[in-house]
Residue, then its C-alpha position, 0 to 999 in steps of 0.5 A: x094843907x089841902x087848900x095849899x096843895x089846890x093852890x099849887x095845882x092851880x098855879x101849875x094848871x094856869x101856867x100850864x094852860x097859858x104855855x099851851x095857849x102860846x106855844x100851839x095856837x098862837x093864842x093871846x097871853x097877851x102877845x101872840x107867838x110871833x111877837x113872842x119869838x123875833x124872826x130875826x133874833x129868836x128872842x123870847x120875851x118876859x112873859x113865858x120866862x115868868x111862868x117858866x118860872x112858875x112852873x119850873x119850881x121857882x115858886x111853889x105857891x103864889x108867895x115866894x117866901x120873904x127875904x130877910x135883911x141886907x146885912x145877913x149877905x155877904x159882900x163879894x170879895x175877889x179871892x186874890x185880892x190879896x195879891x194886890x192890895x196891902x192895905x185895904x183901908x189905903x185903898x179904899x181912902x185912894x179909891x173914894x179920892x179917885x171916885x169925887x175927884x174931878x181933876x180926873x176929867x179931860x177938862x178937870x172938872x169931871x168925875x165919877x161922882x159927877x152923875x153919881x152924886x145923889x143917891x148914887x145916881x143924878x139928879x139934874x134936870x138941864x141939858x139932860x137928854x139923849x136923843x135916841x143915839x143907841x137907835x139900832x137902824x137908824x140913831x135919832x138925833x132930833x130932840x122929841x123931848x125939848x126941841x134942843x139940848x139944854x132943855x130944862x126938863x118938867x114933870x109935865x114931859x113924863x112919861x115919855x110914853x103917855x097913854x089915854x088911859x094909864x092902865x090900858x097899853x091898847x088906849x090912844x097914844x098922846x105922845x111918845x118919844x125915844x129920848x133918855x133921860x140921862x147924865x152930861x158928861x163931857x164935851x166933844x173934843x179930841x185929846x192931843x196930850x196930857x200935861x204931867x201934872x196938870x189937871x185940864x188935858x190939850x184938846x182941840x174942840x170939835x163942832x158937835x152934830x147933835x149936842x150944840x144950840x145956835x153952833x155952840x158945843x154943849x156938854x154931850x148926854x150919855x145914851x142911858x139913864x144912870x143907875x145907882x152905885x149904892x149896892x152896885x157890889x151885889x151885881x153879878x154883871x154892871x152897866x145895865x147891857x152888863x158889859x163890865x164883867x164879873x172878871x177883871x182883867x185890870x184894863x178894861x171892862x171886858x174880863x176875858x173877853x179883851x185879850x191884849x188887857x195885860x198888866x205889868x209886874x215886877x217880882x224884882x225891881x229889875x226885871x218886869x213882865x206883862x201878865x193876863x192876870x184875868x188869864x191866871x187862876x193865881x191872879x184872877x179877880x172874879x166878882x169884881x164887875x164894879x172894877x171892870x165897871x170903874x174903868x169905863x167912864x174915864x175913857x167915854x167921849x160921853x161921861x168924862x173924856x175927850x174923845x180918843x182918851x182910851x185904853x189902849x187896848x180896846x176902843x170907844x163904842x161911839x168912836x173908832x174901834x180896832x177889833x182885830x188889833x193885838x197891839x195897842x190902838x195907835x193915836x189914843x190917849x191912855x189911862x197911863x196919861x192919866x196917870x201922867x197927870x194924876x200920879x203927881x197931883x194932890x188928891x182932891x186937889x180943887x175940893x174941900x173935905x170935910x174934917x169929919x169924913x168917915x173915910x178922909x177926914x184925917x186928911x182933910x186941910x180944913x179950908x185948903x183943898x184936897x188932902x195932906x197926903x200931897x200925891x196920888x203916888x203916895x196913896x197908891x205905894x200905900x195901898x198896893x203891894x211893889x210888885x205892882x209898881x216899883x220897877x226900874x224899867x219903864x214900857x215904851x209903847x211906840x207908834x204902831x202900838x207895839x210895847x217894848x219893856x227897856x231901862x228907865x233913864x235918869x231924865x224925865x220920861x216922854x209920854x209914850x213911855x211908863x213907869x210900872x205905877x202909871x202903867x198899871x194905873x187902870x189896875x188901881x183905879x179900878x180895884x180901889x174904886x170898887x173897894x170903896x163902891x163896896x163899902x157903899x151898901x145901904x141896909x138899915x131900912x124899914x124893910x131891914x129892921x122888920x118895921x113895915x106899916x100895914x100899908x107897906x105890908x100891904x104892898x109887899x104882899x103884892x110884890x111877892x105874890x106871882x099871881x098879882x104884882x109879882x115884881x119878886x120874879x125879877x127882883x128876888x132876894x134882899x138885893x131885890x135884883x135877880x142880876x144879884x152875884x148871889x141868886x147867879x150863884x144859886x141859879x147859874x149864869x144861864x136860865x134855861x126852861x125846856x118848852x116841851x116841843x124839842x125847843x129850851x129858852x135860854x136867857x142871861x140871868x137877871x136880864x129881861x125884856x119888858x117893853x119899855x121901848x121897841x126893841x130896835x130903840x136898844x138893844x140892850x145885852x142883845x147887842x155886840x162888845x167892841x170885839x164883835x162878840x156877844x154881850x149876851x153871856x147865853x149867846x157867847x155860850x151858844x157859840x162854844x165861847x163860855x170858857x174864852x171869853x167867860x171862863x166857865x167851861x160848864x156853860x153850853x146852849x144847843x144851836x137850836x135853843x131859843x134865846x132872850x136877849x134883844x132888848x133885855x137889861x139887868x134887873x136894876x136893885x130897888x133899894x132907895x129907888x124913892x131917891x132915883x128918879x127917872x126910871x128905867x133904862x131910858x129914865x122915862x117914867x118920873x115917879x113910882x105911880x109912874x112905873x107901876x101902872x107901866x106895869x099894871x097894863x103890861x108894859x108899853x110895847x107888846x112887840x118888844x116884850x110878853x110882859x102880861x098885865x096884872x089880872x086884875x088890875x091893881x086898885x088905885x089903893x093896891x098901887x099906892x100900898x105898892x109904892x109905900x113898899x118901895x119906899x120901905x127900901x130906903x135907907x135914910x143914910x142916903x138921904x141924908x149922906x150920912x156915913x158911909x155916904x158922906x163925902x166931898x165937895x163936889x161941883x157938877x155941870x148942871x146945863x148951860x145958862x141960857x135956854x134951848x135956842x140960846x147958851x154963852x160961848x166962851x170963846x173956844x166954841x162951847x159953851x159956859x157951864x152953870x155950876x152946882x156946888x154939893x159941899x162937903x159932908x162928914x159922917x154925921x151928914x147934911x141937909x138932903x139934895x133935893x130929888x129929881x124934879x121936886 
């Protein structure tokens, strides 16, 4: 006891000391105070947070107690689901179709599960660089990594930050470069129409700028690397700035924060309203940020879309956006265009599915495409309840964006008209995507089962003590996220710890700063949502719009508050992290060696973050007892796609033939595809994809 009680006084006494040392004389922790705290901004770095934590009773010695398994979490649920779906098993079966069908891209070859398809992540390695297009000042569009898109990437390139001496931030830079490892998505088009019941939109390609070799378009490259859909139910927040909000408002990714997100309804069949359902306490879909999340990818000109192919309501980060607006963006495609085409189409209608599909497999044609069930239309009747899509009204939404509720005529509609179910499109794709995300949940590991090696017990140990590796700070709890709707339940939405000198840091929960690239390369959740409000939910609090834009009345920041938020990011979960390479949110560091020695010297840009080195280093030994602890985190379901990560076929864009001087037109000034066939899987699974770069 009383070597436990010197212990803790220790800890307090050094965190302490360390406070003093940056707060009053400006002294090294390893950064001095002005690179702590930005002029601009006023962002407080990791490393006060790390020993406000310390000290403000996180810990209470130098272990966080272990936690225990995956399974003994529950799995966020909205409270009104019920409201909506009728069947749950309906929709998760509308939802998996939704998430591998490829006819849901403008150029019908482009799904959710084009970049999420290994591991729930990406696996390719061609053409999968972005320039530095989220660069604050000024966005790069010169290829560091390559030369020119469609390079074919090498283990040789990482990391992308390469030092003389691996374990000392302050040693000779080789070589650095702002690029990001990411997915392709699609080409640079613009959308004219869709045709009802076609897969492929009308779009008229368009030059592009950056993505191009020799004049020809190739597939653009999204501007961050791609994280895991696996557990992605446990985040509070999605997308690594946390844009896509914990409240759903059946539209966009924006919850509350996009007022004109509204739904239509029909308690009877003849008469129909639109509702702000994210507005109603009745009707409200919280802990559904994957929902929010599911609706993003099918309107971003990067992922799978031509460009203008938006919700109405809000914009395209790298488009044109209409904050000011209360009416619908005019000149855009919709996803009730979507619906257009979808709503008719048979599911999976280019893919084989397997006969043992854990989900699908009493809807698969054996050797025929797609499922029996001959339309979308049918698998949402099935799933949802009328009142959310059976009316004899349709929406009329005219030129200047206005919407107009009328009678539905007995002819075909034109394609500024909406029925009820292709209206509210973006509501089913959203909620049953997520339904189905949140069968995605991988905890049958080592690490679950208790059944770590000495190695790995070695290097959990590591992991947990705050005096070492203390990677526990950021990745707490069984999720290994502190972004986990769980630890903001316990900790709040907000983190706050008083300083001492009439000053409190504030900082977003889960979301931190630990110098992976200067601080102008991305902002992170420090940057704006396309309303010209902060993403920061601390910043939106400082502002007296927690209960607008959050709905949370209770949330309040001083003016004077210091807050962390500039090139912050969530706490990525670190469940089968041996199958996600690349790494961070810029995917670059290719291996688990990689990304813990970034740690071990303290991250690689001390402007950005405070992020302290482990003292003492870690041994070449404690780093590999490190690394076979993250490979505890594995579950081999994944690997092998057993169920529930069994699925269907599935052909991805994987570069272009050619090379980074030379690719294939194919007459419409873009270039040929190479296609990657990942084929169908029933629950017992399949031979395992191979990982990124082996």
């Amino acid at each position: 006891m009383i070597v436990i009680l010197l212990n803790i006084i220790l800890v307090l006494l050094l965190a302490s000391v360390l406070l003093y040392l940056v707060l009053a004389s400006g002294k090294r922790f390893n950064v001095n105070l002005t690179q702590l705290v930005s002029k601009n901004s006023k962002a407080i770095t990791i490393a006060v947070i790390v020993v406000a934590a310390v000290i403000g009773g996180h810990t209470v010695s130098a272990q966080i107690t272990p936690p225990a398994s995956l399974k003994d979490v529950q799995v966020p649920k909205p409270q009104n689901l019920a409201v909506f779906v009728k069947d749950e098993a309906a929709a998760i079966k509308l939802g998996k179709s939704l998430f591998w069908d490829i006819q849901v891209g403008s150029d019908g070859l482009l799904s959710c599960a084009s970049c999420h398809f290994h591991a729930g992540a990406d696996n390719r390695s061609k053409n999968q660089i972005n320039p530095g297009l989220l660069v604050t000042l000024n966005p790069d569009t010169t290829f560091q990594v390559g030369g020119a898109p469609n390079y074919q990437l090498k283990p040789e390139d990482y990391p992308f930050h390469k030092l003389s001496d691996p374990n000392n931030a302050g040693s000779t830079v080789l070589s650095d470069a702002n690029d990001v490892t990411s997915s392709q998505g699609a080409f640079n088009a613009e959308f004219v129409d869709v045709v009802p019941g076609q897969a492929e939109d009308t779009v008229n390609f368009k030059p592009d700028p950056v993505f191009n070799v020799g004049g020809t378009n190739v597939r653009r490259v999204e501007p961050r690397n791609t994280p895991t859909v696996i557990n992605a139910v446990f985040n509070f927040r999605n997308f690594w700035d946390g844009r896509a909000q914990d409240i759903f408002n059946g539209v966009s990714p924006f919850g509350l924060r996009d007022s004109n997100a509204l739904v239509g309804r029909a308690d009877n069949p003849s008469k129909l309203e639109l509702v702000n359902i994210a507005q109603d306490p009745n009707l409200r879909l919280n802990n559904s940020s994957l929902a929010s999340q599911a609706v993003g990818p099918p309107i971003s000109s990067f992922e799978e879309s031509a460009d203008g192919r938006t919700f109405e309501e809000i914009g395209d980060k790298f488009g044109d956006i209409d904050k000011k607006s209360h009416s619908a963006s005019k000149g855009k495609k919709l996803p009730r265009k979507l619906a257009k085409k979808l709503v008719p189409l048979r599911p999976l209608g280019k893919q084989l599915v397997h006969p043992d599909d854990s989900v699908l497999g009493t809807e698969s044609r054996g050797s025929q495409p797609g499922l029996k069930t001959a339309t979308y239309e049918k698998l949402i009747e099935d799933a949802f309840k009328s009142e959310w899509w059976k009316s004899n009204r349709m929406i009329q939404i005219d030129a200047n964006g206005q919407r107009t509720i009328v009678k539905k005529p007995d002819k075909s509609l034109a394609t500024n008209e909406y029925t009820l179910m292709e209206y509210n499109f973006p509501l089913f794709f959203g909620l049953s995507i997520q339904m189905y995300e949140s069968t995605l949940i991988s905890d049958d590991t080592p690490f679950d089962r208790n059944a770590l090696t000495d190695q790995q017990q070695r290097g959990k140990a590591l992991f947990n003590d705050v005096r070492r590796a203390g990677c526990v700070i950021c990745h707490s709890g069984v999720e290994f996220t502190s972004a986990s709707v769980s630890s903001v339940n316990q900790q709040g939405r907000i983190g706050a710890f008083p300083l001492g000198n009439g000053q409190t840091i504030f900082f977003d929960q889960g979301f931190f700063g630990i110098g992976v690239r200067p601080t102008q390369d991305d902002l992170g959740v420090g940057d704006n949502d396309p309303f010209g409000n902060p993403l920061s939910e601390t910043r939106v609090a400082q502002q007296g719009k927690s209960q607008q834009l959050l709905g949370d009345p209770n949330l309040t920041v001083p003016s004077n508050g210091i807050i962390a938020a500039d090139a912050n990011f969530k706490a990525p979960g670190l469940r089968n992290v041996e199958l996600t390479a690349p790494y961070f949110h810029n995917g670059g560091q290719l291996t688990l060696k990689q990304v813990v020695e970034f740690y071990n010297r303290g991250g690689d840009f001390p402007q950005g973050s405070a992020l302290a080195p482990i003292s003492p280093t870690l041994s070449d030994a404690e780093k590999d007892d490190l690394v076979a602890f993250l490979k505890s985190l594995t579950d081999e379901r994944v690997r092998y796609g057993k169920a529930p990560f069994d699925h269907p076929q599935l052909f991805v864009p994987n570069g272009h033939p050619g090379n980074t001087s030379s690719v294939t037109n194919d007459g419409t000034g873009k270039a040929t595809d190479n296609l990657l066939e990942i084929p169908a899987v029933g629950r017992n699974g399949g031979t395992p994809t191979p990982n990124f770069l082996e």
